[in-house]
Each structure stands twice: as C-alpha cells, then as structure tokens.
C-alpha positions as CSV (number, residue, x, y, z in Angstrom):
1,X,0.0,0.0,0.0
2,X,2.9,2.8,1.3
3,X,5.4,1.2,-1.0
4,X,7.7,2.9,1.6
5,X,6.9,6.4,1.2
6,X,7.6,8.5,4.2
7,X,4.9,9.7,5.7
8,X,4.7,12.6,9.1
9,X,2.1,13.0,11.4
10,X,2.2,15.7,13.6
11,X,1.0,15.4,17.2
12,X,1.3,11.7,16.7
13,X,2.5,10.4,20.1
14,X,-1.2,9.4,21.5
15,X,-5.0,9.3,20.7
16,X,-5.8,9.7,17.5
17,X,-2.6,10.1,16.0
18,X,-1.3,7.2,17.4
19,X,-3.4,5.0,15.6
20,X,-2.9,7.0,12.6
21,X,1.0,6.4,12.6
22,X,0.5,2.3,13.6
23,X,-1.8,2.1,10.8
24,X,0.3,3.6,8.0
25,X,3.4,2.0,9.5
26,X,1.4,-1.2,9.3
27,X,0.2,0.1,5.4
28,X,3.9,0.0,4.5
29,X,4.8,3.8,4.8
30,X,7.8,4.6,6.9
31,X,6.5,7.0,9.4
32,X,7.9,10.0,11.7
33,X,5.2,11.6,14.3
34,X,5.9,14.9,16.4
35,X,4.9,16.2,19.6
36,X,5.7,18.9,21.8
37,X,5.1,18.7,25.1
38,X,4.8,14.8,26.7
39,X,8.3,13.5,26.5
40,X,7.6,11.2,28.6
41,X,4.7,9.9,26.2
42,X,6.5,10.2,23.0
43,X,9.5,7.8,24.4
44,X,7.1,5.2,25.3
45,X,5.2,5.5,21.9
46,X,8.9,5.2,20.1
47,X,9.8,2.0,22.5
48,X,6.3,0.2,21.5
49,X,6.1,0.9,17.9
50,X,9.6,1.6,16.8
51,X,8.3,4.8,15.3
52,X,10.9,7.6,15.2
53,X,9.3,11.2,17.3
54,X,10.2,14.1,16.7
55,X,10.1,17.1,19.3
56,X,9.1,20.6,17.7
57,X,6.2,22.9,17.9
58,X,4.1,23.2,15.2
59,X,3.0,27.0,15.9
60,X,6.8,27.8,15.1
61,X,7.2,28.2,11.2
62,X,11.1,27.8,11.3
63,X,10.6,24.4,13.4
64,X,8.2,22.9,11.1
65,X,10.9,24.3,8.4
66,X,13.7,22.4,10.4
67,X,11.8,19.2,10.8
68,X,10.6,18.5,7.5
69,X,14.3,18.7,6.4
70,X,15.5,16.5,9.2
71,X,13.1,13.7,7.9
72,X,14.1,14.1,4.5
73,X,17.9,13.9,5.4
74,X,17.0,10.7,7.6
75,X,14.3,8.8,5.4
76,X,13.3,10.8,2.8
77,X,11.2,13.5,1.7
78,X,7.7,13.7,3.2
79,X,5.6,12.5,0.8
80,X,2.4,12.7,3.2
81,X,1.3,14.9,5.6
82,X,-1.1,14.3,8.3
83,X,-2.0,17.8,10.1
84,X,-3.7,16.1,13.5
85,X,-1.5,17.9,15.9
86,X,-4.3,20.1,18.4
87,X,-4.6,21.6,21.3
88,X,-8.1,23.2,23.8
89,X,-8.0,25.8,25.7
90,X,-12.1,26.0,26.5
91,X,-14.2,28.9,28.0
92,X,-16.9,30.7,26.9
93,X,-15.8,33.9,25.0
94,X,-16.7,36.7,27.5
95,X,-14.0,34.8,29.8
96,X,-11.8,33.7,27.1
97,X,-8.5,35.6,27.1
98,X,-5.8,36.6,24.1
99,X,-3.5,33.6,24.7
100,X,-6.1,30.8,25.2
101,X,-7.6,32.3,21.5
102,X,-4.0,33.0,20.4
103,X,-2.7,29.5,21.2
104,X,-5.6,27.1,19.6
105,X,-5.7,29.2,16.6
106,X,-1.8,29.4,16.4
107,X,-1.6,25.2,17.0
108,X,-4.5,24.0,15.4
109,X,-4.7,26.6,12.1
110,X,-1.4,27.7,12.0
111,X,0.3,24.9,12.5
112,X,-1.5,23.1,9.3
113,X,0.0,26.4,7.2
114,X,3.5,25.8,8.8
115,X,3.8,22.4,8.0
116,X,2.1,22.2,5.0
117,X,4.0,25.0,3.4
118,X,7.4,23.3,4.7
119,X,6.4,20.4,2.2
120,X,4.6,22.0,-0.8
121,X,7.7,22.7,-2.4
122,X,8.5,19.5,-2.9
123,X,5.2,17.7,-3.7
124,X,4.4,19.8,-6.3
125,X,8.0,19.2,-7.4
126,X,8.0,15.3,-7.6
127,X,4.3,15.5,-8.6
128,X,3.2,13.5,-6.2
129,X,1.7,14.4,-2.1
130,X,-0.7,13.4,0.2
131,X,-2.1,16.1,2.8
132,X,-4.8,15.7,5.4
133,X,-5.8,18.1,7.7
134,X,-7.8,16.7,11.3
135,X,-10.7,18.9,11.6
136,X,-13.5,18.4,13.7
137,X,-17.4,18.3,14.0
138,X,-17.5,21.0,16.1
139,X,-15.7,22.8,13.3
140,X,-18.9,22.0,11.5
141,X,-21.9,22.9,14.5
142,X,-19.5,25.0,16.6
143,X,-19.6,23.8,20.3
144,X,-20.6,26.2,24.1
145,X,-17.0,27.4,25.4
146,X,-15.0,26.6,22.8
147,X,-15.0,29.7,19.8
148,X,-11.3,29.6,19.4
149,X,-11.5,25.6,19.0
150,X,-14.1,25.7,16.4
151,X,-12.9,28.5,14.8
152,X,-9.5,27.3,14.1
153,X,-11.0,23.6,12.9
154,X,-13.9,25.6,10.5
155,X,-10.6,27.4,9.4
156,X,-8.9,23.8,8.6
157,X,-12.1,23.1,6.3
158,X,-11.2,26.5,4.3
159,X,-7.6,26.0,4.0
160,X,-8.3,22.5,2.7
161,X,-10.2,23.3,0.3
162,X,-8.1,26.3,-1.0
163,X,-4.5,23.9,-0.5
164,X,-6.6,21.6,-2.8
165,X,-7.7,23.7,-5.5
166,X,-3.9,25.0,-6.5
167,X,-2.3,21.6,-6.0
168,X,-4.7,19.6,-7.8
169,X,-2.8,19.8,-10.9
170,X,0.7,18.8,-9.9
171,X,-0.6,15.0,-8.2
172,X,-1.2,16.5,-4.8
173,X,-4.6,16.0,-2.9
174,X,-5.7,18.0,0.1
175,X,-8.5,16.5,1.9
176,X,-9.9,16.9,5.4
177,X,-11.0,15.1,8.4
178,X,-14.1,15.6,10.4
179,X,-14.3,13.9,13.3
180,X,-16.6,13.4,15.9
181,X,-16.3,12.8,19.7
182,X,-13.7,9.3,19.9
183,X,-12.7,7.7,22.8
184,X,-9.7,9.6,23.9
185,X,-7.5,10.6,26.7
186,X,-9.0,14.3,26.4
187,X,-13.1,12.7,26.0
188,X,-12.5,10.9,28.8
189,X,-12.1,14.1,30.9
190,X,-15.4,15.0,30.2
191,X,-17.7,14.1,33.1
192,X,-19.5,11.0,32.8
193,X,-23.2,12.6,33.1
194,X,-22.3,15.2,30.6
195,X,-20.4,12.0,28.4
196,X,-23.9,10.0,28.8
197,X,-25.8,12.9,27.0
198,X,-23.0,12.9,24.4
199,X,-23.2,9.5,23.5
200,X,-27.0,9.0,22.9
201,X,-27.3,11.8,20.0
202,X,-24.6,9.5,18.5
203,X,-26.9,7.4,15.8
204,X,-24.5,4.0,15.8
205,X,-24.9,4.4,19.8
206,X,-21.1,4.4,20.8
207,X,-18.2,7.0,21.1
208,X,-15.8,6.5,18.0
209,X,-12.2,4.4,18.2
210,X,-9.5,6.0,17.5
211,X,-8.5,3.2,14.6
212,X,-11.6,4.8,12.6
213,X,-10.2,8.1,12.3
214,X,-7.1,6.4,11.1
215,X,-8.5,4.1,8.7
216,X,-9.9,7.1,6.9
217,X,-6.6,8.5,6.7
218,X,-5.4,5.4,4.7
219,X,-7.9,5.8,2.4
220,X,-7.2,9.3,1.2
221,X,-3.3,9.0,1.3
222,X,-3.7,5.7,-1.2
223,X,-1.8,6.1,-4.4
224,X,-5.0,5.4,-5.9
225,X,-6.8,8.0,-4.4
226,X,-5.7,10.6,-6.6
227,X,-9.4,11.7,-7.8
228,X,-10.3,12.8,-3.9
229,X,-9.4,16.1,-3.1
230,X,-10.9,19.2,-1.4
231,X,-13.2,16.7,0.1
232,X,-14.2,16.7,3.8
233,X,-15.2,13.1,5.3
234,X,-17.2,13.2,8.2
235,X,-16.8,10.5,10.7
236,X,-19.1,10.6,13.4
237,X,-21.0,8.0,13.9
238,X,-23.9,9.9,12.1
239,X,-23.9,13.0,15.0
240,X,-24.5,15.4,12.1
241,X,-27.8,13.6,11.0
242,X,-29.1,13.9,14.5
C-alpha cells in the first residue's frame, strides 16, 4: 500500500494520531510523528512501535521548516502529511482571554500552514503528495465554550479546500477530516453525566475508536486515491444527521 513512502504526522504520540501512525506503518509507509510537550509519552510510543518522534512545535514556522528537512535527510522526503496535531483551551468567549484564543488558533490553524508549506515545495515538485488536515465536527456545528477551537478547525475546512484547488494539478490532494467525539485521553475528561448525554445523539450508539479516524486516513493518502481532493469526510458516527 505505502510502498515505503515516508509519511509525518504531527501530534502523533497518543489518541488519535497514534493509531494513525500504527496504521500507516502497518500500510507499508515509513513514518515520523511529532509532539511537543509529553516527552515522557512520546519515548514510550517510540519503545512500542519503533516509530521515530520528533520534538518541535508546530505553531513555530522555522521548526516545522527544520523538521521536515530533518526527515528528508533521515528517510526521505515527506511524501504525506497528516496535520492532527491540536490543542483546547475551553471557556466561553466573554472569559476567554488573548492567549487561550492566540494558542488554539496558532496550534490548530497555524500549524496546518507551517507544515504544509514546509512540504509543498517538494510535492508539487516530484508531482506527487498526500495532505490531510484533522478537523472536527464542532468545526462544522460549533460547540458552548470553545469559539477559538471551532474556529480554528472551520478554518482547517477552508484552507483545505483552497490547498486543494492549486495543488490539484501537480498530483497532490488535500483533503480533510471531520471527526466526531472518539474515545480519547482528552473525551475521557469530560464528566460522565455530561459524556452519557453525548453519547446518545450518536446514531451507531457508541463514542468512535481511535482506529476509525485512522482508517480514513489510509484511504485518502492511497496512491489510488488521486481523484479525492478538497473533500471533507465526516466520521461521526452519524452525529450530524441527528
């Protein structure tokens, strides 16, 4: 399926992009992840899945720069890009300060410009690239206490779309992720009353699994998924519907 192309995934350590990283390393791509602020995490993610981590923050234009050439020196150049790397910082807007809107918008927007511009060079170059941008379905409905989150993943949906439009004539697809509320280290926080309530406007009756996020990634960074692009797939568990 990979046929060995290199493959980074940022914020890749845990969650979701975990399983995104195990299942393109077990789809034949060789695969970096980044993270910024677990070490601890990302050591124990290297030690089980052999996968190399990278430290840098993705909010930082000149790191992104920096890692992108460290991975081609090492393995290659990045042939796909998986933008998942996100952070929350939730209160309702008349309590919501500069840096918590500053620092969602600057991780979760910014940081999709920052890396994807550190490899569109070369994409468009080879002819050939696979990006994918982690959204969310509250960057669809917008969600109470969290303006700057949904703002910045309604913002993914845009730059998608735009990325996808001027790349779709040198073999490079830009397509987007929607997904819903998966069982998580951060949706476990959320209390269990609150969870319950959460879980029943879900049609299929369950919280998503990690694994289904990633299996959708597969499918739009497949060599033969070269017609898909500007496209937004929704995985939720129908929530939209309901």
């Amino acid at each position: 399926m990979g046929k060995g192309r290199v493959a980074l995934v940022t914020g890749g350590t845990r969650g979701i992009g975990r399983a995104i990283c195990e299942g393109l390393m077990n789809g034949g791509y060789r695969v970096v992840a980044s993270y910024n602020a677990n070490a601890e995490a990302a050591a124990r993610f290297t030690e089980e899945t052999g996968i190399l981590a990278l430290r840098f923050d993705v909010s930082d234009h000149d790191q992104c720069v920096e890692a992108a050439a460290r991975v081609a020196h090492e393995l290659g150049p990045v042939e796909v890009l998986v933008n998942n790397a996100g952070i929350t910082r939730d209160t309702t807007l008349h309590r919501m300060n500069r840096e918590q809107w500053g620092a969602v918008i600057d991780t979760n927007l910014t940081g999709c410009f920052n890396m994807s511009r550190a490899v569109i060079d070369g994409m468009r170059e080879r002819g050939f690239g696979r990006i994918v941008n982690i959204s969310s379905i509250n960057g669809r409905t917008g969600q109470y206490g969290q303006a700057n989150y949904a703002a910045a993943k309604a913002g993914v949906l845009g730059f998608t779309r735009a990325l996808a439009l001027e790349s779709a004539g040198r073999g490079v697809t830009v397509n987007a992720i929607a997904p819903g509320y998966v069982d998580t280290e951060m949706v476990r926080q959320v209390p269990p009353a609150v969870l319950e309530k959460i879980v029943a406007r879900i049609p299929v009756g369950r919280l998503g699994r990690a694994e289904d996020i990633a299996r959708g990634v597969l499918f739009l960074v497949h060599d033969g998924a070269d017609f898909i692009t500007g496209a937004t797939l929704d995985i939720n568990g129908g929530q939209l519907m309901s």
